[in-house]
C-alpha positions, 0 to 999 in steps of 0.5 A, spaced: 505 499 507 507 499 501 511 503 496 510 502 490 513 503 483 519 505 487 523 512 487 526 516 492 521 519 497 520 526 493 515 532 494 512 533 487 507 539 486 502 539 481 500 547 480 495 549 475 490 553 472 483 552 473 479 550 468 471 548 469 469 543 475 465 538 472 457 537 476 457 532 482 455 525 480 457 527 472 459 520 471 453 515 470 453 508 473 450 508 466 457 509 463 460 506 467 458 499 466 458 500 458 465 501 458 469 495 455 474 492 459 481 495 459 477 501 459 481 503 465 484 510 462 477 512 458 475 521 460 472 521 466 469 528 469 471 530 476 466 531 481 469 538 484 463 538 489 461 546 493 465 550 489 464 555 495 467 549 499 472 546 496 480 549 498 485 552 494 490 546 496 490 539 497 496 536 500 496 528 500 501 523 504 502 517 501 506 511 499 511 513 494 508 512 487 501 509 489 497 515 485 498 515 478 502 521 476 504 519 468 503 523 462 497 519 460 495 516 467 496 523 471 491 523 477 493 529 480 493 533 474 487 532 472 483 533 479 487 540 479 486 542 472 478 540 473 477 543 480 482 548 480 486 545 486 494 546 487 495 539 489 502 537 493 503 529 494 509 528 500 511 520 500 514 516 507 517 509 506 513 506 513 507 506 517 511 509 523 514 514 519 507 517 517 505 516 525 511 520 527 509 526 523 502 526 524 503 525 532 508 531 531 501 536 529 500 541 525 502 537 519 499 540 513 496 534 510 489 533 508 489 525 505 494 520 508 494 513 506 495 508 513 494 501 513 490 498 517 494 497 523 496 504 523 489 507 523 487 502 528 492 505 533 492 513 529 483 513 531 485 511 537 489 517 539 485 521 536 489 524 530 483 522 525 477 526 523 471 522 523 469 522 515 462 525 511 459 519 508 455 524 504 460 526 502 463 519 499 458 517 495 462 513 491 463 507 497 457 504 494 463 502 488 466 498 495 466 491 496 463 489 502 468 484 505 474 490 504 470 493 509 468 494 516 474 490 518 477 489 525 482 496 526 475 501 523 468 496 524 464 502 522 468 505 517 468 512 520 475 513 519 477 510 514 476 507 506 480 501 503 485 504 497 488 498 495 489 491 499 495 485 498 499 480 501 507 479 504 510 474 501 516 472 498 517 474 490 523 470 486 526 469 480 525 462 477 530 460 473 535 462 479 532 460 485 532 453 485 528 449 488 522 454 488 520 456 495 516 455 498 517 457 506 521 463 510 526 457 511 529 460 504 530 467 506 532 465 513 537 458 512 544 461 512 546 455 508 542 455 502 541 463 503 549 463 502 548 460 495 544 467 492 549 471 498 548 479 496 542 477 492 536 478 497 533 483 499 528 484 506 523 489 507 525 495 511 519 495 516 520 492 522 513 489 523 514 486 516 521 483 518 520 482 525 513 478 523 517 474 517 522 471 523 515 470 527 512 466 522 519 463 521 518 460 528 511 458 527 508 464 531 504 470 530 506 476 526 502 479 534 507 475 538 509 479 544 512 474 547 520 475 549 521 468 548 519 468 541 521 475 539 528 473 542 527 468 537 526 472 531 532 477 533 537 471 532 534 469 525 534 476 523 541 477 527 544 471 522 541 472 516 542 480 515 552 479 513 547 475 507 543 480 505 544 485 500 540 490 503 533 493 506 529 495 501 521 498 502 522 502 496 526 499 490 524 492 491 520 491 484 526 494 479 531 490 482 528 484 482 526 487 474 532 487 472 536 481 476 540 485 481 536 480 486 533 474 485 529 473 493 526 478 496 521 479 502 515 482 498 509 485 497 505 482 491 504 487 487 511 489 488 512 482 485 507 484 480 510 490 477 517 486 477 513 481 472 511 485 467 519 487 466 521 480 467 516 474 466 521 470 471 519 473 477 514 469 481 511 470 488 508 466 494 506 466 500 510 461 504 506 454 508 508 458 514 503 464 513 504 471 511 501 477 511 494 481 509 493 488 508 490 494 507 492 501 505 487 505 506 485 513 506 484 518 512 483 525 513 488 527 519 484 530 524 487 537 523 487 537 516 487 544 512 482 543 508 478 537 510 472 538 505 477 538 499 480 532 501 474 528 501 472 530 494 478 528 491 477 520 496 470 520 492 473 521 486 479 516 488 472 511 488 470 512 482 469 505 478 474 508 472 479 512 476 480 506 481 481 501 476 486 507 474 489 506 480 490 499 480 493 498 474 498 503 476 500 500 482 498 492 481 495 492 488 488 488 488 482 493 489 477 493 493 472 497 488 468 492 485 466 497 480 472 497 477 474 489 477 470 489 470 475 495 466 482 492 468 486 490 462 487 482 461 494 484 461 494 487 469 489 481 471 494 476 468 500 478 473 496 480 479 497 475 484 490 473 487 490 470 494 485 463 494 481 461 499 486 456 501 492 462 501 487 467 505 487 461 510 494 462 510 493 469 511 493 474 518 493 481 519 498 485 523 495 487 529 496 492 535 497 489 540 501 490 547 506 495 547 509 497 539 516 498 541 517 490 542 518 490 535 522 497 534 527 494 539 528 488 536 529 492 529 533 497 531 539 492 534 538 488 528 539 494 523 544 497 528 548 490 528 
């Protein structure tokens, strides 16, 4: 759902010579659990699985910088270097954006990264392989509770990435008082005082869903009524906003060009380490719980390939890599113990009280309701 350390949605092509594949399972739960926390960027060895099945290519379609490609963090490079795979990562802002070039065919893609609605509603038109288990060995590194859950209950299609929240994120020494309800984003009286200065997501299930809670209803509502409700509030709401942003939220709430913002946790998180005013909450009314999660299309080029680099992707020190890139939670247990005191202090973890508090966006009658409604008011 969720874009990340935000830059513009480029093509970025790792191409590089091929060095020696590691041996399946080179890396030891031994070794694994003798690291020291914040041990995240120790050597780890690729498993490049068959040599005699792996592609040439890898081609991935994510959430913008959701992977770590850093110079000392660089996952694609490293995968290409050691398996002798010329990787290719393409980025898209939302979850109807992936759709739409899915359902186009012939994508090229071998690894896509859909939240949870959207592989409820990609298996359903049968646009995703159904994954090799023996071929994920490292599942047994995933946390029950992420698993098996309401858009994949057999986990045949799908394996969790990273998960969140959707709340509001808000600079605390100019937001005052501090929020607590989607009122803030919504009261055009107080939303006046920090007009230019708040930022809404760009994702109709996300915007449409806030003004739903807004109103006491659920993110799922397909009621007219209620959807008719939630378009005024955002119809009233948008003269006030700075902007739409999915893609650009965490350096601008960094560096104080907006100070409220409708937010992803992590995006939050990341804001907080550039700037320590930056807080996050989930408002008394509700929000939301996702999980992005990886899958192969199911005319994916090179599907073997692909399944190798998600096994890799589960590996205990290569997710707990992942996570203190993205500052998302993870859903591998194994790497919980090797993330740094320092991303552990500005993750935003939900509480038994918060996850009560928490609902998934689901499918749920017809999805154009909530298109509809964005598209008047985006094109208000």
């Amino acid at each position: 759902m969720h874009s990340w350390r935000w830059i513009a949605a480029v093509a970025i092509v790792v191409v590089l010579t091929a060095c020696g594949a590691s041996p399946a399972g080179s890396t030891s739960t031994s070794e694994t659990e003798s690291a020291e926390p914040g041990a995240a960027t120790s050597a780890v060895g690729w498993d490049c699985g068959d040599p005699t099945k792996l592609g040439q290519t890898l081609h991935i379609f994510s959430w913008a910088d959701y992977i770590p490609e850093e110079d000392d963090n660089n996952l694609l490079q490293e995968f290409s270097e050691a398996c002798g795979v010329e990787v290719t990562l393409d980025t898209y802002p939302s979850n109807e954006d992936l759709a739409a070039k899915i359902r186009a065919g012939n994508s090229g893609y071998d690894l896509i990264m859909p939240s949870d609605y959207m592989v409820a509603i990609l298996k359903e038109e049968g646009r995703l392989l159904k994954l090799d288990k023996a071929l994920l060995p490292n599942i047994k590194n995933l946390d029950p509770q992420q698993m098996s859950l309401y858009f994949d209950p057999t986990d045949e299609y799908s394996l969790p990435y990273q998960y969140g929240m959707t709340g509001i994120a808000f600079d605390s020494t100019k937001v005052d008082p501090a929020p607590d309800s989607w009122s803030v984003l919504f009261d055009e009286a107080r939303l006046a005082t920090y007009k230019n200065q708040v930022s809404m997501l760009d994702d109709e299930r996300e915007g449409v869903g806030a003004a739903l809670r807004l109103g006491g209803y659920s993110y799922n509502s397909t009621s007219p009524e209620e959807l008719a409700q939630a378009k005024e509030a955002l119809l009233k709401q948008k003269p006030l906003l700075a902007s739409y942003d999915s893609e650009n939220v965490s350096n601008t709430l960094a560096s104080g060009e907006i100070i409220l913002a409708h937010a992803w946790n992590g995006a939050a998180s990341l804001a907080k380490s550039e700037n320590p005013d930056i807080e996050w909450i989930v408002p008394r009314e509700g929000g939301v719980i996702w999980q992005d999660n990886m899958a192969v299309p199911g005319d994916a080029p090179e599907p073997y390939t692909a399944q190798v680099f998600m096994n890799n992707l589960l590996e205990a020190r290569i997710g707990a890599r992942i996570t203190e890139f993205t500052y998302y939670l993870t859903p591998n247990t194994a790497a919980l113990a090797l993330l740094s005191d320092e991303v552990k202090q500005l993750q935003f973890y939900p509480t038994d009280e918060t996850r009560s508090r928490l609902e998934w966006i689901e499918r749920g009658g017809d999805p154009a309701l909530y298109a509809d409604v964005w598209t008047e008011v985006k094109g208000e």
